[in-house]
N, C-alpha and C positions, 0 to 999 in steps of 0.2 A: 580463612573465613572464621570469626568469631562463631564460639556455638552458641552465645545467651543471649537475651535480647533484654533491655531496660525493663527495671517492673513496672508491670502496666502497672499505671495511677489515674483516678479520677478523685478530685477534691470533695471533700466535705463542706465546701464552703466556694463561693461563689467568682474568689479572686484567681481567676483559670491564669490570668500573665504570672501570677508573680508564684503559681507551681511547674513540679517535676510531669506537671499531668502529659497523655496527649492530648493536643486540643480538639474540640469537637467542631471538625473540619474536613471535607474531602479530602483527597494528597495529601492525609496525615502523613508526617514524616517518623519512622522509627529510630531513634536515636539506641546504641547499643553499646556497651560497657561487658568487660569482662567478668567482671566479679559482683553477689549478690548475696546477701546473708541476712541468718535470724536476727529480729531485732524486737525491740516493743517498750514501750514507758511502763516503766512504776507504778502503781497504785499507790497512793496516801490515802488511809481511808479515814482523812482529819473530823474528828470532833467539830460539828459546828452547829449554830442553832438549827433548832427543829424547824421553823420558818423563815427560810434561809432563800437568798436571791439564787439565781438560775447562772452563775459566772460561771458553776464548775460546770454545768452540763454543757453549757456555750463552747466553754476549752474544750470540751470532751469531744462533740461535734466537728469541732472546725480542725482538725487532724487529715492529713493524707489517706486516704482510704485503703491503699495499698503498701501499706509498709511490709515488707517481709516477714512472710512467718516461715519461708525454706528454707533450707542451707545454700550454701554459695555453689555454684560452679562455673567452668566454662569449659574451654575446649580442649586444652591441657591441662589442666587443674582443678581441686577438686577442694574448695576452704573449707576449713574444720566449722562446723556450725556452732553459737555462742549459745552458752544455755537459755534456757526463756528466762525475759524478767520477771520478779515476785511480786506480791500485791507488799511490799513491806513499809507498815505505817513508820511516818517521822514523829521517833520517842522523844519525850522531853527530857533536860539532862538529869543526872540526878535520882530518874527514876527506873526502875528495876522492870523487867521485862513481867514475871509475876503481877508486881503491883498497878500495872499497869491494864493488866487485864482482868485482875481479880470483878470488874463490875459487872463482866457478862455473865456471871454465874453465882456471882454472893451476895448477901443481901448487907455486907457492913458500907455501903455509900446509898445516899439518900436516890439515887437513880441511873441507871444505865448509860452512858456515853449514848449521843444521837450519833447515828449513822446515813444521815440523808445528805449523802454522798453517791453520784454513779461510779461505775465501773470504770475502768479506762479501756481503752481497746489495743489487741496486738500486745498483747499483757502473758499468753499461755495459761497454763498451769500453774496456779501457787503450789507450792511447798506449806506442807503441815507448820512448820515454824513459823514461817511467816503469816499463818492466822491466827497463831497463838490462842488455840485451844485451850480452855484450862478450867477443870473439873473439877470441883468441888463433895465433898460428899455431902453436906446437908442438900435435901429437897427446899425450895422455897416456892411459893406460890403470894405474889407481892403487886403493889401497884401504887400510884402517886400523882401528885399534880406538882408543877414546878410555879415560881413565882411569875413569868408568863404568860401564863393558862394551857400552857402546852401538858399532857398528859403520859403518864409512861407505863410499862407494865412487866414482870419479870417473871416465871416462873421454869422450875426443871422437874423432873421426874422418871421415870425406868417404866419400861412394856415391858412383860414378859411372854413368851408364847412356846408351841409344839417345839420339840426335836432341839433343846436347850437355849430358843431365843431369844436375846439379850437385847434392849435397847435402850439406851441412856440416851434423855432428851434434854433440852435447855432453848425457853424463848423467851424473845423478848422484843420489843417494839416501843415507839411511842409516835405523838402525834400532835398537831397547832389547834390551838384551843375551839377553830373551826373546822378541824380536820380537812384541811384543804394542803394540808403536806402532812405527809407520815411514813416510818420507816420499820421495817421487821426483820427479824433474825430468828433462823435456827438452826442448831448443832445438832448433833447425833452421832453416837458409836454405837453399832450391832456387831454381834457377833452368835454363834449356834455352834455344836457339838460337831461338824464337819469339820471346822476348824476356819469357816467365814469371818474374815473380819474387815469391817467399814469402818469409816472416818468423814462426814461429810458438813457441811451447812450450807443454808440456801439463805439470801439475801433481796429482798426488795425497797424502792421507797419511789416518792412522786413529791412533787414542790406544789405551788400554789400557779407557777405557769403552765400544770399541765404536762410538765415532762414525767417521764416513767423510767424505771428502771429494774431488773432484776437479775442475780445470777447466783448459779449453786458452784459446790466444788465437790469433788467426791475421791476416797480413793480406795483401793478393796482389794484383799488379798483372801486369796482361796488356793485349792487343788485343783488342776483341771482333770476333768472324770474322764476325758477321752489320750488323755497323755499321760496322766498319775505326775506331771510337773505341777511345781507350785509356781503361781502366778502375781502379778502386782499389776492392776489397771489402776489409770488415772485418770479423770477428764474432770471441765470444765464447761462449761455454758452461760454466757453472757449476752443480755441486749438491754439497749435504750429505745427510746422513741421521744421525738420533743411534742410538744405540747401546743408551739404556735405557730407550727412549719412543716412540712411533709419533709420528714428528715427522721432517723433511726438507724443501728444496726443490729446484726446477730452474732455473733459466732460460738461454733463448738470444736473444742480442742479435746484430743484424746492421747493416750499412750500406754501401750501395753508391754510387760515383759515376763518372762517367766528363767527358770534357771537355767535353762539350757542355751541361754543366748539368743534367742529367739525376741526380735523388739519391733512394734510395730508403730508408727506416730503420724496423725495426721489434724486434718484440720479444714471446716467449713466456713467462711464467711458471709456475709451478706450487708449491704448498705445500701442510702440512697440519701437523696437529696432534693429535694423538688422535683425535680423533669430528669435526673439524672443515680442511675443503679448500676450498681457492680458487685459482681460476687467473683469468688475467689477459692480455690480447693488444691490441698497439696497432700502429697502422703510420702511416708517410707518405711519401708519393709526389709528388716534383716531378717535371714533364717538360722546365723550363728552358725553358721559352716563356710562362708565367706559371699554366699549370694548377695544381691544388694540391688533392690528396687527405688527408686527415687520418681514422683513424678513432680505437676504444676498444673493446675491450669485454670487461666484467669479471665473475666470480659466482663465491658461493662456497656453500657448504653442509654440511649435519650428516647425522649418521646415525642420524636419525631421521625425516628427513627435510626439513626448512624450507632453501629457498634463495634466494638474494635476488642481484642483478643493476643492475649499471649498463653502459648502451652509447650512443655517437654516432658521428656519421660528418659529415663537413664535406666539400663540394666549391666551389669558387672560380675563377671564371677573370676578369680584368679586371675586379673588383667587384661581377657575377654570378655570383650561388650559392644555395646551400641549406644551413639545418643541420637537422639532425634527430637526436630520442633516445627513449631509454626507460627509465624506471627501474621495476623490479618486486620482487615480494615473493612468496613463496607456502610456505605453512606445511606443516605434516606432516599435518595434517586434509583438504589441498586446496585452501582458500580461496586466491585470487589478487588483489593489488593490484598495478596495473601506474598507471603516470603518461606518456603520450608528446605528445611536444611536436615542432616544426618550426619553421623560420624560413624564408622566403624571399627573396634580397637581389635587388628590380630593377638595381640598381646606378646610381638618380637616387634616390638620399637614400630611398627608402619601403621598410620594412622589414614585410611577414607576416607575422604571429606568429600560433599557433593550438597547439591540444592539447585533453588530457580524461586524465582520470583515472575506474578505474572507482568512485571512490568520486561521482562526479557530478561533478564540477568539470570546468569546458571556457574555451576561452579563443579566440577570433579578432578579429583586431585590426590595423591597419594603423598605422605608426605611421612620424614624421620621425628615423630614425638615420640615422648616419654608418657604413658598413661595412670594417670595416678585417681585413683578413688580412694571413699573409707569403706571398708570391710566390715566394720564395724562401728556402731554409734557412737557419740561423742561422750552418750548420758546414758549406762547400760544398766543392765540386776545388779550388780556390786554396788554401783551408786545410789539406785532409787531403793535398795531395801536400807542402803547405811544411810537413806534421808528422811524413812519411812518409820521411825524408832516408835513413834505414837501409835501409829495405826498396831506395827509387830505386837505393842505392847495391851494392847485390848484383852482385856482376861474375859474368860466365858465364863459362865454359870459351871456352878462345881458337879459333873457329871455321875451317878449313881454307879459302884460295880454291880455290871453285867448289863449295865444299858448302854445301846449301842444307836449313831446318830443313822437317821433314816437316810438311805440313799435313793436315787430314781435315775440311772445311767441313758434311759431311753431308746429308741433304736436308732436315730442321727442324729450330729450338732447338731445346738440352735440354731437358726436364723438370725443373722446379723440386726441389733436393735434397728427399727426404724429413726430416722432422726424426731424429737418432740417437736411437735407444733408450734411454732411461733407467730408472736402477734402480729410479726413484720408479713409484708407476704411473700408466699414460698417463694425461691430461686428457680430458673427455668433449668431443664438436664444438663449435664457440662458439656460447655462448650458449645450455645445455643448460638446459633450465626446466622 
C-alpha cells in the first residue's frame, strides 16, 4: 500500500478538465503517486510602466493552487527536498548587479525603477541576495514627475532609540498620474546592544483594474534568552486580491534555526476563486539529535458545499517511527468517503502497514522494507548563516565603556506570534470537514 496520496489541487482558474485538480464531484476518485516535492516559480520583479495592464496579475492567478511547498515522501522513501525558489530579477546583460540597483537608495537616476508588479505564489523565502539590498550612506529625501504624468518619490534616513537602537530606513514608491495604480517600498536594518540584528522590506502596489497586492520579507538574528543559543529566523508573507473577480491568495512562510541544530519550517496558505477555497498548512521540526517531525495538511471546498482533504504526519528517531494519513471527500448531500492508512517502522528491517477506507477496503500487513528518512534538513545553521552575510554584517551603534544593554528574561517564553490579519478572510481550523 502506497503511504502518499496526490496533492490535493483546486485551480485558480476555471478550466477544471484540463487540471491535476479533484474534480468537484461525489465518487471523487483519489488518484495517488509515490513521490511529492518542494517546488515554486521565480519571481521577476520586472520594471514596467507604472499604468500597466493586469496580464501579470492574470498569470499570477491562474496557477494550480496547490503546488507543493513539502518535502517529498512515501512509504519507503524519503526525497531530499529542493531548496525554495528566489524572487531573482532577470538582469540585463552588461550590467552589474550594484548598478543595477543603485536606484533604490541614490539619488544619481532621475527616478526609481516602478515596481507594480505582484508577487508570485509557492515562491518561499527569498534570500537576502536575491533582493539585492544596497545601502548607500548619503540621506536623500527626493521626488519627481515622469514624462507621463505618473509621479515618484524617494527618500532614506536612520531612527535612533533606548538600549543602542539602530534603524536604517529607505522608501520609495511612485504613482499614474490619476493614482489609480501605485506601487511602494520599504527597506530596513535594526540592530541594539543585545546583539539584535534585522534585515527586512515590505512591498505593496494596485493597478487601475483594481487588483492589490502586498508582501514583507524579514530576517533576524539574536540570542535566545532562554537557551543562551544564537539564533537565525526567517519568514515571508505574501497576498494578492483581484479587483474584478472574487479571486485572491495569502500565504506565510517561516523558518527558524539556531546553532545547535535545532530547525523549524513551516508554512500557511490560503486561496480562493469564486465559489471555490483551499487552504493548505505544512511543518518540520528538527531537534538536532536526530528527532524529526514532518507533517501536511490540506482542504479545499465550494459553496455549495462538497470538500475534500488530504493530511499526514511522520515522526522518526534513529529509524523508529510511524507514518500515518487520511484522505477524504464529503459532498453537499453529506455522504463522506474518507481512506486512512499508517505505517509503523520497528527500525530492524519490518515495516506495519494497515488502513480502511469506508468504502470496505482494509489492508494489515507486515512486510521486509528498508526505512529511510532525513535526520536532518536539507537547508541547516551552516547554510543560512553562510547565506545570511548582510544581515551578520549589520554593525550597531558604538557602545559606551561601562554601558551595559538592558535585558528582561521574564518568568516564561513568549507566546507563539499570532498569525497578522489578512484582507482575504480568515481560513477555518485544520482540517475543517
Amino acid at each position: 500500500m502506497e503511504a502518499s496520496s496526490k496533492s490535493l489541487s483546486a485551480p485558480f482558474h476555471l478550466k477544471l478538465q484540463n487540471s491535476s485538480a479533484f474534480p468537484l464531484r461525489p465518487g471523487i476518485a483519489f488518484r495517488r503517486r509515490r513521490k511529492w516535492s518542494r517546488g515554486g516559480d521565480g519571481n521577476g520583479w520586472n520594471g514596467i510602466s507604472c499604468c500597466c495592464s493586469d496580464t501579470e496579475f492574470r498569470n499570477l492567478i491562474q496557477t494550480d493552487p496547490f503546488k507543493r511547498g513539502e518535502e517529498s515522501r512515501s512509504s519507503s522513501s524519503h526525497v531530499r527536498a529542493m531548496p525554495p525558489q528566489s524572487f531573482a530579477s532577470p538582469r540585463p546583460r552588461n550590467v552589474s548587479k550594484q548598478v543595477e540597483f543603485y536606484p533604490r537608495c541614490s539619488p544619481r537616476y532621475s527616478a526609481p525603477q516602478s515596481r507594480d508588479t505582484p508577487p508570485k505564489r509557492d515562491t518561499g523565502i527569498a534570500s537576502e541576495k536575491d533582493w539585492g539590498i544596497n545601502w548607500l550612506n548619503e540621506m536623500v529625501n527626493e521626488s519627481g514627475a515622469n514624462e507621463d504624468g505618473s509621479t515618484w518619490h524617494r527618500e532614506s534616513g536612520e531612527d535612533l532609540g533606548d538600549n543602542g537602537y539602530r534603524c536604517r530606513w529607505a522608501r520609495m514608491g511612485g504613482q499614474c498620474h490619476d493614482g489609480s495604480s501605485e506601487w511602494k517600498e520599504t527597506w530596513w536594518e535594526k540592530s541594539d546592544w543585545t546583539g539584535y540584528k534585522e534585515l527586512g522590506v515590505e512591498k505593496s502596489g494596485k493597478n487601475a483594474e483594481g487588483d492589490s497586492w502586498w508582501e514583507t520579507w524579514k530576517e533576524v538574528f539574536h540570542q535566545d534568552e532562554w537557551s543562551n543559543l544564537t539564533r537565525i529566523e526567517r519568514s515571508a508573507q505574501k497576498q494578492a486580491k483581484g479587483g474584478s473577480e472574487s479571486a485572491g491568495w495569502y500565504e506565510e512562510w517561516w523558518e527558524k534555526y539556531d546553532a545547535r541544530g535545532w530547525t523549524e519550517k513551516g508554512a500557511h496558505k490560503y486561496g480562493r476563486l469564486n465559489e471555490q477555497s483551499w487552504w493548505e498548512q505544512w511543518g518540520e521540526h528538527y531537534d538536532g539529535r536526530g528527532s524529526v517531525l514532518k507533517w501536511t495538511d490540506k482542504w479545499a471546498e465550494t459553496k455549495i458545499g462538497s470538500k475534500w482533504g488530504d493530511k499526514w504526519e511522520e515522526k522518526f528517531f534513529a529509524g523508529i517511527g510511524s507514518r500515518h494519513g487520511e484522505t477524504w471527500h464529503a459532498s453537499s448531500t453529506g455522504d463522506r468517503w474518507s481512506r486512512t492508512w499508517g505505517e509503523e517502522h520497528s527500525g530492524n528491517g519490518k515495516v506495519h502497514k494497515y488502513g480502511r477506507s469506508t468504502t470496505g477496503e482494509s489492508w494489515d500487513i507486515v512486510v521486509d522494507e528498508e526505512t529511510y528518512y532525513e535526520a536532518e534538513p536539507h537547508y541547516g545553521w551552516a547554510d543560512v548563516v553562510g547565506n545570511s552575510s548582510q544581515l551578520l554584517s549589520i554593525q550597531p551603534r558604538e557602545r559606551l565603556p561601562g554601558v551595559y544593554p538592558n535585558l528582561d528574561f521574564g518568568s516564561s517564553p513568549p507566546a507563539p506570534d499570532d498569525l497578522p490579519e489578512s484582507e482575504l478572510d480568515s481560513p477555518p481550523p485544520p482540517s475543517a470537514q
